[in-house]
C-alpha positions in Angstrom: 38.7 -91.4 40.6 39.8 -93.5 43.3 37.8 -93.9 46.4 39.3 -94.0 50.2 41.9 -96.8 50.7 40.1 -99.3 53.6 42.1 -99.3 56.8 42.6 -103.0 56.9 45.4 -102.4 53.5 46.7 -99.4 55.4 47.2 -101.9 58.1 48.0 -105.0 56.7 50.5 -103.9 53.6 53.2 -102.0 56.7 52.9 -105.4 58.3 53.7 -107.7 55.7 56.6 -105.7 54.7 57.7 -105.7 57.6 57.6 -109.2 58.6 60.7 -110.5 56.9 62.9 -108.0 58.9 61.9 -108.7 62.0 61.3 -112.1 61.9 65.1 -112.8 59.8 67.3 -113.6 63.1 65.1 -116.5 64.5 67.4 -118.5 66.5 70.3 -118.0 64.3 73.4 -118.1 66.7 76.2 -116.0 66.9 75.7 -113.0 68.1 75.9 -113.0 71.7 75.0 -109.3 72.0 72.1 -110.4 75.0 75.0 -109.6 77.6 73.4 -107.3 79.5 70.1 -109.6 80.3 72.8 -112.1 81.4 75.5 -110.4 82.8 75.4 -110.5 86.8 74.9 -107.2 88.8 78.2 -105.5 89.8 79.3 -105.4 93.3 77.5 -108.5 94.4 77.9 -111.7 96.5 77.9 -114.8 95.0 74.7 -116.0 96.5 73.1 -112.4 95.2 74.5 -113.2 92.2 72.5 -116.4 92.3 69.7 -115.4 93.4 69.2 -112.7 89.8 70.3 -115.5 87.7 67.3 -117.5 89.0 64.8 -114.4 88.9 66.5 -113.6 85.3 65.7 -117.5 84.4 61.8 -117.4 85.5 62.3 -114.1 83.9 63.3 -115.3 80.7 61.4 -118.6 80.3 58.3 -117.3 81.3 58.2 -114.9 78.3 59.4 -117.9 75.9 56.2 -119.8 77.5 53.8 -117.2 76.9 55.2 -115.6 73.2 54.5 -119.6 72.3 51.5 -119.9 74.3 50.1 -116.5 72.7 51.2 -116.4 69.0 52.2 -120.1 68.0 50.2 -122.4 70.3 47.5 -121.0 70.7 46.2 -120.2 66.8 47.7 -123.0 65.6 45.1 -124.6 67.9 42.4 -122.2 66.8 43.6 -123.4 62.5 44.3 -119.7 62.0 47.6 -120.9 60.5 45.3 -122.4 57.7 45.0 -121.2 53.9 41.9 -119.2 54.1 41.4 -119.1 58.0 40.1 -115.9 59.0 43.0 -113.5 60.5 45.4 -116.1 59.0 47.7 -113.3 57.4 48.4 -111.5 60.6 48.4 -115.3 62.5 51.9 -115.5 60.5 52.7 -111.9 61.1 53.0 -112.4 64.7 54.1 -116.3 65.1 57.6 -115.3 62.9 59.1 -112.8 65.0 57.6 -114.9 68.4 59.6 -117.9 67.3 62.6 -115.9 67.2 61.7 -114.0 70.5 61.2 -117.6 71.9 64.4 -119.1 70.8 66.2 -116.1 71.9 64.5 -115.9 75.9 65.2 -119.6 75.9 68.9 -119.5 75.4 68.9 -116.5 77.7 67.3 -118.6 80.5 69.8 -121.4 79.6 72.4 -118.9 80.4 70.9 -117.6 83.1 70.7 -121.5 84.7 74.4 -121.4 84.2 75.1 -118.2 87.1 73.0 -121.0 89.4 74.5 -124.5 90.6 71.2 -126.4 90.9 69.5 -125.0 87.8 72.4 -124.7 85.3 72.5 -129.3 86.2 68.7 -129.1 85.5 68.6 -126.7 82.2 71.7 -128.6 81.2 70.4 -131.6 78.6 68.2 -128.9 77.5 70.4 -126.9 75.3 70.5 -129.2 72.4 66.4 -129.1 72.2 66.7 -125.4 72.0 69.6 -125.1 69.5 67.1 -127.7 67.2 64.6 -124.7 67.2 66.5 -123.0 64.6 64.6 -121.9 61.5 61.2 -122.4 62.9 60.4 -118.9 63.4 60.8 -118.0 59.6 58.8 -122.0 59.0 55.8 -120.5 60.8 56.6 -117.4 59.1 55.9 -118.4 55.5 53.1 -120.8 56.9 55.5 -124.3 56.6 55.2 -125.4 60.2 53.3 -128.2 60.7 52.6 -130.2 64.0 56.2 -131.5 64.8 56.9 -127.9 65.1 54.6 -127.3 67.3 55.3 -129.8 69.3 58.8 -128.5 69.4 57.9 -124.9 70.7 55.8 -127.0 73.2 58.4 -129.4 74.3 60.9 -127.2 74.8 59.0 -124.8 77.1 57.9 -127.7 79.0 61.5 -128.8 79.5 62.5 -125.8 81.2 59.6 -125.1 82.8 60.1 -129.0 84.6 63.8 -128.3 85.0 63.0 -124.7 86.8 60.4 -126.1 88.9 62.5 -129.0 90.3 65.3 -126.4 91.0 62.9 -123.9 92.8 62.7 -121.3 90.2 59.0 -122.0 88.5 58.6 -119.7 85.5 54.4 -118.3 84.5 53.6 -117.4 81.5 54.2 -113.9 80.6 52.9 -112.2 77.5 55.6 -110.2 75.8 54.5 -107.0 74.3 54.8 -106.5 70.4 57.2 -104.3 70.9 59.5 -106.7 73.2 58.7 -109.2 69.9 60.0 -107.0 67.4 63.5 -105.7 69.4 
């Protein structure tokens, strides 16, 4: 007879199965289905019009800042991302689909730079530092990312977060929920 199953398997076990799904688009290009967080409002002037595509940028990068800052940064910091780190498993979990979250926010704030004169300049040289962030979500994902990959998360962020605050829009970190992670 089999005793009761603990609730750390019941947990665990949905999560790891889950992982790969979620975490599979990364920052893989082509689909350009994020229209509607980049499309400007209807019916508006062009300076409205810039004025949301700054709030949609701070929008935007601040949640890339603070999915990296929360679930990559921050525990590979801690070593959770080690073999045998306590709370390593769920660590990986969570920094897979936040890579991909990341990437994703970050070429939505690039667009977003683009509906604004001063900001689409600044974001600009920025775009091929994001497109290199490819893959990384499913590297932290199987536990492969190393330092340099940090660094990238870490380099990028700061690169728009510079570029937003010398064009007047300064993004603040901003937790995404799990759910926001995982659609």
């Amino acid at each position: 007879m089999t005793g009761p199953v603990p609730l750390r398997r019941l947990v665990v076990a949905p999560l790891l199965c889950c992982a790969p799904v979620v975490g599979a688009t990364g920052c893989g290009g082509g689909d350009k289905s994020g229209a509607s967080s980049s499309a400007s409002p209807s019916g508006t002037s062009s300076t409205e019009a810039q004025k949301f595509a700054k709030t949609r940028f701070v929008a935007d990068a601040g949640l890339a800042a603070g999915a990296t800052y929360q679930w990559i940064v921050k525990p590979y910091r801690a070593d959770t991302f080690e073999k045998g780190a306590d709370g390593r498993t769920f660590a990986l979990v969570k920094a897979g689909p936040a890579g991909g979250f990341t990437c994703n926010r970050l070429k939505a704030a690039v667009t977003d730079a683009k509906g604004d004169p001063l900001l689409s300049k600044a974001v600009a040289p920025l775009t091929a530092g994001i497109e290199s962030l490819k893959g990384l979500g499913d590297k932290l994902r199987r536990g492969e990312a190393g330092a340099g990959d940090i660094g990238a998360f870490e380099s990028a962020i700061n690169g728009i977060r510079s570029a937003g605050g010398g064009a007047g829009a300064e993004a603040k970190d901003k937790v995404p929920s799990a759910s926001q992670l995982g659609g």
